[in-house]
Every structure is written in C-alpha cells, then in structure tokens.
Backbone bond lengths (Angstrom), bond angles and torsions (degrees), N, CA, C in turn:
res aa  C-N    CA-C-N  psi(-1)  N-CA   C-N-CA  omega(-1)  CA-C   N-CA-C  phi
1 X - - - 1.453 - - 1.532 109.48 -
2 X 1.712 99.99 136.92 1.783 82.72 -177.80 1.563 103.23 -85.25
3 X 1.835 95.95 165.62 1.832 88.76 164.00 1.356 132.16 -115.28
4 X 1.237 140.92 148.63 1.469 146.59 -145.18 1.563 105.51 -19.01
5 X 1.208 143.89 -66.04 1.350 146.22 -170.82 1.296 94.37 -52.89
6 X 1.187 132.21 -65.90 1.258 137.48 -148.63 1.762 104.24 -53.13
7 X 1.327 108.83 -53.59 1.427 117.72 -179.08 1.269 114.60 -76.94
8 X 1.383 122.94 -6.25 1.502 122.79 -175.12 1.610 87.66 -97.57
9 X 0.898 135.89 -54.43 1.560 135.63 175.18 1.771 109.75 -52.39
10 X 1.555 120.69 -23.54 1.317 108.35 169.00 1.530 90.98 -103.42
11 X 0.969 151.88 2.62 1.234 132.44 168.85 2.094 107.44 -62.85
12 X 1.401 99.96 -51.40 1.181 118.04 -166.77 1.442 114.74 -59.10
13 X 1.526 106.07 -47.74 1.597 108.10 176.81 1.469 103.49 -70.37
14 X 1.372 123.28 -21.20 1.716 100.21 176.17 1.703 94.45 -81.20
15 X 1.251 124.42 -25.78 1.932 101.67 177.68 1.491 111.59 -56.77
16 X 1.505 102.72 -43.22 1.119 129.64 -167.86 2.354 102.04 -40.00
17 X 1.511 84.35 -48.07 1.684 89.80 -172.57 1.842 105.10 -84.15
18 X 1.034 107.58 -16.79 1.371 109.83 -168.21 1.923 101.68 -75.52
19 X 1.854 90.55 -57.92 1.573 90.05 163.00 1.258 135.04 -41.64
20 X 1.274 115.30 -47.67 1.621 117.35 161.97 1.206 134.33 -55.04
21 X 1.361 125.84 -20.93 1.053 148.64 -176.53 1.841 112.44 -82.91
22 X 1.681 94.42 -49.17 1.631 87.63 168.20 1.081 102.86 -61.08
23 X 1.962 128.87 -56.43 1.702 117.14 -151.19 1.413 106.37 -57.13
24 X 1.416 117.43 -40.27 1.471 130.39 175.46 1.516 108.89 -31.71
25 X 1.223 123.27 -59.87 1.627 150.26 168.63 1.787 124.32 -45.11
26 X 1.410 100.39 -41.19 1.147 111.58 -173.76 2.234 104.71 -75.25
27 X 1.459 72.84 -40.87 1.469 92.85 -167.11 1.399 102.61 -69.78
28 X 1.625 120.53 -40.77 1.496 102.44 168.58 1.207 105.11 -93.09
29 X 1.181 131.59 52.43 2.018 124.79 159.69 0.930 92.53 -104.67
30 X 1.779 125.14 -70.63 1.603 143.19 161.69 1.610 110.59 -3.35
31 X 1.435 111.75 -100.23 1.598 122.83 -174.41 1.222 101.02 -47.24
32 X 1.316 146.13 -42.41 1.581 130.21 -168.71 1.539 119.11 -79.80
33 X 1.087 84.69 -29.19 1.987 105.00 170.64 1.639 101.71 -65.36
34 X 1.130 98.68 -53.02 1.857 114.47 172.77 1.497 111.69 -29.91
35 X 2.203 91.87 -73.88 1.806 100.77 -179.97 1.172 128.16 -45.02
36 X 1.835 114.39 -51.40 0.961 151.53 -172.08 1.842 99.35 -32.60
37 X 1.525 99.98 -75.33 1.293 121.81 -171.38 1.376 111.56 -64.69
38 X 1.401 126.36 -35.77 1.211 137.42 152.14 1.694 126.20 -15.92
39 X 1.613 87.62 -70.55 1.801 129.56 172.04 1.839 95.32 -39.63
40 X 1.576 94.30 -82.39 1.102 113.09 -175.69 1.879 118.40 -24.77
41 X 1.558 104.00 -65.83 1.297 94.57 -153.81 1.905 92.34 -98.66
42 X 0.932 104.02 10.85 1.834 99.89 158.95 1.268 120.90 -104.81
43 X 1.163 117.02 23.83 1.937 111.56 148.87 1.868 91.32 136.39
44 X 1.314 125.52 -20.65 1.393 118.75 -174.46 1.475 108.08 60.82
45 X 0.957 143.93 63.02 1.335 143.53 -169.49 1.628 102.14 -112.91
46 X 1.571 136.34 -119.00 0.879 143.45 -175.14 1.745 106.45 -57.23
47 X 1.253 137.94 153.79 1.511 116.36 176.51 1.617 94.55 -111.91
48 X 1.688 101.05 94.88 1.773 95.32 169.67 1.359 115.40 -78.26
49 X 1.109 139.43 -15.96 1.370 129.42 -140.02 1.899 85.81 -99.08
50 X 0.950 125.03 1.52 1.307 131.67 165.87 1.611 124.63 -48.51
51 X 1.677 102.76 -69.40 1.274 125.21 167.02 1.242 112.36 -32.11
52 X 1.862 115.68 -55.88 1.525 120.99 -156.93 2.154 84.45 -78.03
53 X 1.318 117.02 -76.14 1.506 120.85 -165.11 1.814 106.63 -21.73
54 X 1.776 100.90 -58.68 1.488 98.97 -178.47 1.528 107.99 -65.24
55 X 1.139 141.84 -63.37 1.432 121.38 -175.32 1.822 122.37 -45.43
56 X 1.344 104.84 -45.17 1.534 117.58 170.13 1.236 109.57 -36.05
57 X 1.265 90.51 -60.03 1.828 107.20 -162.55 1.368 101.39 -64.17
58 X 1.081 126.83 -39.15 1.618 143.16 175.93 1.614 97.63 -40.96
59 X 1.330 112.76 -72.35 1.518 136.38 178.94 1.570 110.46 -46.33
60 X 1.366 99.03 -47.89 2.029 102.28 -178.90 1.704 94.77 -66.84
61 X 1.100 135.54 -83.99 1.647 154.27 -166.51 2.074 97.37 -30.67
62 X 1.406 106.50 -37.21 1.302 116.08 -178.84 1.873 103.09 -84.53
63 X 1.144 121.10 -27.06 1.534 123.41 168.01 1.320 103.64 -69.92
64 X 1.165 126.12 -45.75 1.635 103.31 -144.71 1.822 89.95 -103.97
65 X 1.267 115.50 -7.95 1.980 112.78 164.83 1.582 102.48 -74.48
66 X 1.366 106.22 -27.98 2.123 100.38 169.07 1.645 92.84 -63.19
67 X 1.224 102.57 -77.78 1.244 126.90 -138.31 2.054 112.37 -62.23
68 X 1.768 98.12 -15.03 1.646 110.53 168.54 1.622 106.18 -120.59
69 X 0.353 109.34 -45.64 2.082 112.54 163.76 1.169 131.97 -75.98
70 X 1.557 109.82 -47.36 1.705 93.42 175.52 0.940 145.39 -48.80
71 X 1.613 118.43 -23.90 1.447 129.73 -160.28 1.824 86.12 -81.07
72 X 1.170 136.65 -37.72 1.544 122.66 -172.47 1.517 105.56 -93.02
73 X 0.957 132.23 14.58 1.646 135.95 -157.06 1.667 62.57 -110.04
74 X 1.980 113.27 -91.06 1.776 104.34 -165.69 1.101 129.38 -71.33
75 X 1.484 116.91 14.41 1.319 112.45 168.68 1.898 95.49 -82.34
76 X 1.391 122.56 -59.33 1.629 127.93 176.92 1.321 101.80 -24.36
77 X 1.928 116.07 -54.56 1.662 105.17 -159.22 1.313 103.59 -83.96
78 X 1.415 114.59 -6.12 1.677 113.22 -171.62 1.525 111.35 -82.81
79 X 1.289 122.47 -10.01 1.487 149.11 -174.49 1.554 112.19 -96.20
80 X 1.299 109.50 -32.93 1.431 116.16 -160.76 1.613 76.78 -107.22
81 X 1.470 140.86 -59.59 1.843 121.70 -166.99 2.133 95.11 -61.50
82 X 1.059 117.36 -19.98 1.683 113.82 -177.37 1.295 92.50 -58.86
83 X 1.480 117.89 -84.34 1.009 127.79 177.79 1.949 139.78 -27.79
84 X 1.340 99.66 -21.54 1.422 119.92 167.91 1.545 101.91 -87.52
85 X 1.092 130.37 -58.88 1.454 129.72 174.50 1.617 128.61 -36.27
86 X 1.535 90.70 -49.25 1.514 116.32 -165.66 1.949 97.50 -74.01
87 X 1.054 100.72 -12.15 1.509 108.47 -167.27 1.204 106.27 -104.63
88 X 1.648 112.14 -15.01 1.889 125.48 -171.54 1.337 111.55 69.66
89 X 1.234 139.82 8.11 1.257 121.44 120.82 1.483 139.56 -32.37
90 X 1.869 111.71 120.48 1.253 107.15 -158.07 1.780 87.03 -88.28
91 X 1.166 109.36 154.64 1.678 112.96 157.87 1.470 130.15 -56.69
C-alpha cells in the first residue's frame, strides 16, 4: 500500500499529464481555426490545412489515450512483470 506522499506525488503526475493534454488541445483548436480561416479567406482553392488538422489530430487523440489510459494500461503491465519476478521468472 502506498503512503500519503507517495500517492499525492502520483496523484500530481497524472494532473501533471492531463494538464498537458488540455494545453496540447487548446493549442490545436487555436492554430487550426487559424489555418482554417487563413485557407478560407485566401481564395479556398486546394484545402491544405487538412493534411496538418488530420495528422495533428492524429497526435492529440494519441496524447490524451497516454494521458487518460495509460496510467492503468502500466500500472496492469507493472503488476503482471511483479508477478513474473515474484515467481522467478526471468523476463
């Protein structure tokens, strides 16, 4: 069992990722809204700002599955390599 510090210090690094995750968010609402409008009022011709939103967006959707899931994804494998050890199984 952890004790009080211990969990207040993992409490923090999961804010810690969550926070990043909004600025991460804000920042791609902002700049794409930016391109977007950019696109828009300079002739609308080819739609580039596409390329950048879908890869971005690719990149944000991949932050926030770290940043809301991961912590139980490596806590599971961090339980299951204990458990191989504790048993003397080498990795």
């Amino acid at each position: 069992m952890e004790d009080d510090q211990a969990l207040r210090d993992r409490a923090y690094r999961i804010a810690e990722e969550k926070t990043g995750f909004y600025v991460h968010l804000a920042a791609f609402v902002m700049v794409n809204a930016g391109l977007w409008l950019l696109w828009y009022f300079t002739g609308r011709g080819f739609p580039w700002p596409a390329f950048i939103t879908f890869f971005w967006g690719f990149g944000l959707v991949m932050h926030g599955v770290g940043a809301f899931l991961g912590g139980r994804y490596t806590q599971t494998l961090a339980e299951k390599e204990y458990r191989k050890l504790k048993e003397g199984r080498r990795p």
